[in-house]
N, C-alpha and C positions, 0 to 999 in steps of 0.2 A: 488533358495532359496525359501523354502515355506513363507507363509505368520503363522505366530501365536498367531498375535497380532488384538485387531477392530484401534486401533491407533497411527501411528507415530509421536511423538509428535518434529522437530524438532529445537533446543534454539542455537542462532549463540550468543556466548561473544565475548567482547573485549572488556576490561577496565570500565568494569559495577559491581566493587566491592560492590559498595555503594546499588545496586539494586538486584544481582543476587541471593540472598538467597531468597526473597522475591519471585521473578518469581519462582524457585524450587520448592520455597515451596507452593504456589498454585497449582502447576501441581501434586507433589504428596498426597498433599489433595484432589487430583477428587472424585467424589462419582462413575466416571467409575474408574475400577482398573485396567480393559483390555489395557495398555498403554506402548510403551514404549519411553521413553524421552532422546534422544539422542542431549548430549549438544558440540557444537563444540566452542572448546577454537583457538579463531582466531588468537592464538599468543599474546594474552593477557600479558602486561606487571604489570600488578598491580597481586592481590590477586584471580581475579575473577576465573583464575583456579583450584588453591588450594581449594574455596569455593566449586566448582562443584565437584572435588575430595570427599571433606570432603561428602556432599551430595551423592554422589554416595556411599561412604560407609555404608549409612543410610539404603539406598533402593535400589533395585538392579535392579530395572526397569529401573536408571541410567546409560547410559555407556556418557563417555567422550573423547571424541576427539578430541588429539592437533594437531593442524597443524600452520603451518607459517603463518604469518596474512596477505590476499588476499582478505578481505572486506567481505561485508555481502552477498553478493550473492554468493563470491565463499566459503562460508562455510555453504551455503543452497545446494547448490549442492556436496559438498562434500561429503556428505551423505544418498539423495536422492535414490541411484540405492543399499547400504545397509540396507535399512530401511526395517521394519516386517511387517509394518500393512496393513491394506487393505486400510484405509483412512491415509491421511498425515492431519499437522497442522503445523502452522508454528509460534512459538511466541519467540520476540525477547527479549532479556536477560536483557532488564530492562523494560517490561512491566510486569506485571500478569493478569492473567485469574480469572473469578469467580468459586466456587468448582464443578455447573452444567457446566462448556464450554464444557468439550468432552462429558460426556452423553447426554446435552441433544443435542446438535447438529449432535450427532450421531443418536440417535433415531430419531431426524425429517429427516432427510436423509434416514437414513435403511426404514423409514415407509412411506417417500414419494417417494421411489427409486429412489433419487437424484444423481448424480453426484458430484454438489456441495452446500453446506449449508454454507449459510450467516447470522452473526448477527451484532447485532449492536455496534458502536465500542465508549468506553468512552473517551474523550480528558483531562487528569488529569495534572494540573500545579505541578511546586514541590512544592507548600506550602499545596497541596493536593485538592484545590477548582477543582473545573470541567469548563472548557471552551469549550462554546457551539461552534456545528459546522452543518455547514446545512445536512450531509449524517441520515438519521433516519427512519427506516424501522418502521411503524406505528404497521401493522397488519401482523401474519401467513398471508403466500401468498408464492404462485409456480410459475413458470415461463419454457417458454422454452428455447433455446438457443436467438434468437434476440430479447424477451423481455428482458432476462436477460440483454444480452449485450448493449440493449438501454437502460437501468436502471441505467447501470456502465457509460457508454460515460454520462449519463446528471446528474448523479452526485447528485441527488438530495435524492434516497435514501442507495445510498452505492458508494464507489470510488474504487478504481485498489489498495487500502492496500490489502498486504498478507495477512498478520493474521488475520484478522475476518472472515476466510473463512476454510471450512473443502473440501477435496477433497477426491476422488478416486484417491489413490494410481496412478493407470495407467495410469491416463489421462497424470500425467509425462513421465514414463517409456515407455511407449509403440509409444509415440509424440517424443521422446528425446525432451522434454522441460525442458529446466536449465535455471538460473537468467544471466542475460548479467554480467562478470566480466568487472569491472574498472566504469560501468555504476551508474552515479545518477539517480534517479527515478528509480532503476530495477523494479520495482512494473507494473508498468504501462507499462513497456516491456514488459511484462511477464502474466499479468493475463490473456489481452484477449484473448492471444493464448487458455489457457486452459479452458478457456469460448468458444471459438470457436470450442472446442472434446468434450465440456461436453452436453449432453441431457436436463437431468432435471435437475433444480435448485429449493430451496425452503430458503425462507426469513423466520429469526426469527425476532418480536421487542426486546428478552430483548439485555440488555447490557452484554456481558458477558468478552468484552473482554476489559482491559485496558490500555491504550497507556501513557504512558509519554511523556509528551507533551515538547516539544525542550529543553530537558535536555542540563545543562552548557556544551560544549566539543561535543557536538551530530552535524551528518553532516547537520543536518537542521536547526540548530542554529547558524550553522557559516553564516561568511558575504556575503554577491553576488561575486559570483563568474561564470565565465564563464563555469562551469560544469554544471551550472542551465540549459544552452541551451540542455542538453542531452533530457529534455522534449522533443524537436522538432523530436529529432531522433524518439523518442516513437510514438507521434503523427502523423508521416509522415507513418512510419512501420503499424499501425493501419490502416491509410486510404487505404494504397497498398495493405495488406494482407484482410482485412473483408469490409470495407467499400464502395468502390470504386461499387464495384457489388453489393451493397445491397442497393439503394434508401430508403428503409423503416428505416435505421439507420441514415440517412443524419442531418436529424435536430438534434438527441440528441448529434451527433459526433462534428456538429459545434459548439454546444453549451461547449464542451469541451475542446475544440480550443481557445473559446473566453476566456473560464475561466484560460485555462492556461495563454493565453498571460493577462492577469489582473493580475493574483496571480506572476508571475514572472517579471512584473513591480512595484508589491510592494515590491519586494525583491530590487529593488533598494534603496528604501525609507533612509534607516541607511546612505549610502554612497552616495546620489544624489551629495550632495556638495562638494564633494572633486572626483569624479567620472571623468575620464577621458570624451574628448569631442569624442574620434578615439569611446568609449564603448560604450556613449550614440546612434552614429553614427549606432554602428554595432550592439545596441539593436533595433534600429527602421529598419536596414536591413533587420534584421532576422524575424519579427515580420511582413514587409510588405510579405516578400519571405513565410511564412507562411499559412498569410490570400490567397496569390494568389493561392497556388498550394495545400491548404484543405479544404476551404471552396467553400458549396458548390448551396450555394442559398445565400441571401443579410442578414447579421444580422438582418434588419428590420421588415424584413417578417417573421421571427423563433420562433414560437408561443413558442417552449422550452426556449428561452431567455428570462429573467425578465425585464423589461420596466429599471431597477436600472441597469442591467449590461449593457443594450446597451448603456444609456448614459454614464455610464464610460468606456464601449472601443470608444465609437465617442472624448471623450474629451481626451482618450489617446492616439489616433489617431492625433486628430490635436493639442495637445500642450502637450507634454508629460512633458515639467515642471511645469504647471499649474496643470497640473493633480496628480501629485505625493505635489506640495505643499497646494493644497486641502486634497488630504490623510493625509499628516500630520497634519491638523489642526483638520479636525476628529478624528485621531488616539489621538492626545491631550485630 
């Protein structure tokens, strides 16, 4: 199939009535027209396909495709090996894009012969206010493969999200790289691989791309649950496949380590008190069976860790309800 498109633009729904015209309609607002935006209806039981329907009548840059609902990754891959353009995008059906995302990320890419272009990503609440988060790409800046990749592992100016990211088409097709189906976090399964084919990378600062942040009913807004552990598979797959042989990645990748086992003991927080003793048991399992077999020098020593995060993994460490009823008193 020839390529005749500069961009794949592709929108996975499901049950994003309330948002999905909005995303639409930023993508067919782009000031590139060069696009096409292929939106896959994941089985959607609400309105949200008839919306992409109606839309796709509008503009023909539009195609729609329903398939049975098999989650978000497996309706990014669903359509990945039919897609036209030379570059993919990937924005999900209730976020929107600003009207420069595919221009101007395409032209820093095409002008810095990038493989991948990264901008900065907004964290928008539903009453519309912005909540701040540490990922923030300052200044234009280029990168090669293990700067980039130590950029992503430490977190500090971009994370393993899809969507703020434009690609060369082939870095999927030509890798078979597809999103883990059944997988939470597919994100983080998934990127480094294609950071790991890709050459050149180049960083934008603006914001161009916009997230809704734990929308009511969204898989990140539900309560802890034992899929949260899917992290570990990510994190484990990372170390085996790039890490392991590249010492020069060691410290940003620990530092990624530590942040996930933090961020996934705050997801305790809502349920600590009614929280089974077998769960709390088999989170500090998992979390020691972690630290043993990916880290890989002493949190202490890890110039990339912030003096604030190592004391909250030492105190989540040795009292993990003190530590989570600390959180809560800050989170107050």
């Amino acid at each position: 199939m020839s390529r005749d498109c500069a961009v794949s633009v592709i929108v996975p729904v499901y049950n994003v009535e309330k948002y999905v015209r909005r995303c639409l309609d930023s993508l067919t607002g782009q000031t590139c027209s060069d696009i096409e935006i292929i939106v896959v209806n994941d089985g959607s039981t609400d309105r949200s396909g008839q919306i992409a329907e109606e839309a796709a009548g509008r503009d023909a840059r539009i195609r729609v495709v329903t398939k049975q609902n098999g989650g978000l990754s497996s309706s990014r891959n669903a359509v990945i090996e039919e897609s036209r353009g030379r570059y993919l995008a990937f924005v999900d059906g209730d976020d929107w894009v600003e009207p420069d995302f595919v221009g101007h990320m395409l032209k820093a890419a095409e002008d810095g012969r990038a493989d991948i272009c990264i901008c900065n990503m907004k964290y928008v609440n539903e009453d519309g206010s912005c909540r701040k988060r540490t990922p923030h790409i300052d200044i234009p800046d280029s990168a090669d493969r293990a700067k980039a990749l130590s950029d992503m592992f430490n977190g500090y100016r971009f994370k393993f999200h899809t969507p703020n990211k434009l690609y060369r088409r082939n870095l999927f097709t030509d890798y078979g790289i597809r999103f883990p189906e059944g997988k939470l976090y597919e994100d983080a399964y998934t990127t480094y691989r294609v950071f790991a084919k890709a050459e050149r990378f180049v960083y934008l600062p603006e914001y161009l791309y916009n997230y809704q942040q734990q929308r009511s009913g969204s898989i990140l807004a539900s309560a802890f649950s034992k899929r949260r552990y899917d992290i570990y598979g990510a994190l484990t797959a990372m170390e085996k496949d790039i890490v392991r042989e590249a010492p020069e990645l060691w410290n940003a990748f620990d530092h990624c380590v530590v942040i996930n086992i933090l961020s996934l003991a705050n997801y305790l927080l809502p349920v600590y008190q009614r929280i089974d003793r077998a769960d709390l048991q088999e989170f500090r399992d998992r979390t020691n069976q972690l630290e043993q077999t990916l880290l890989h020098s002493k949190v202490s020593a890890n110039p990339m860790i912030l003096r604030s995060e190592k004391m909250r993994y030492y105190l989540l460490n040795r009292n993990l309800g003190l530590y989570l009823s600390i959180l809560r008193k800050f989170k107050k």
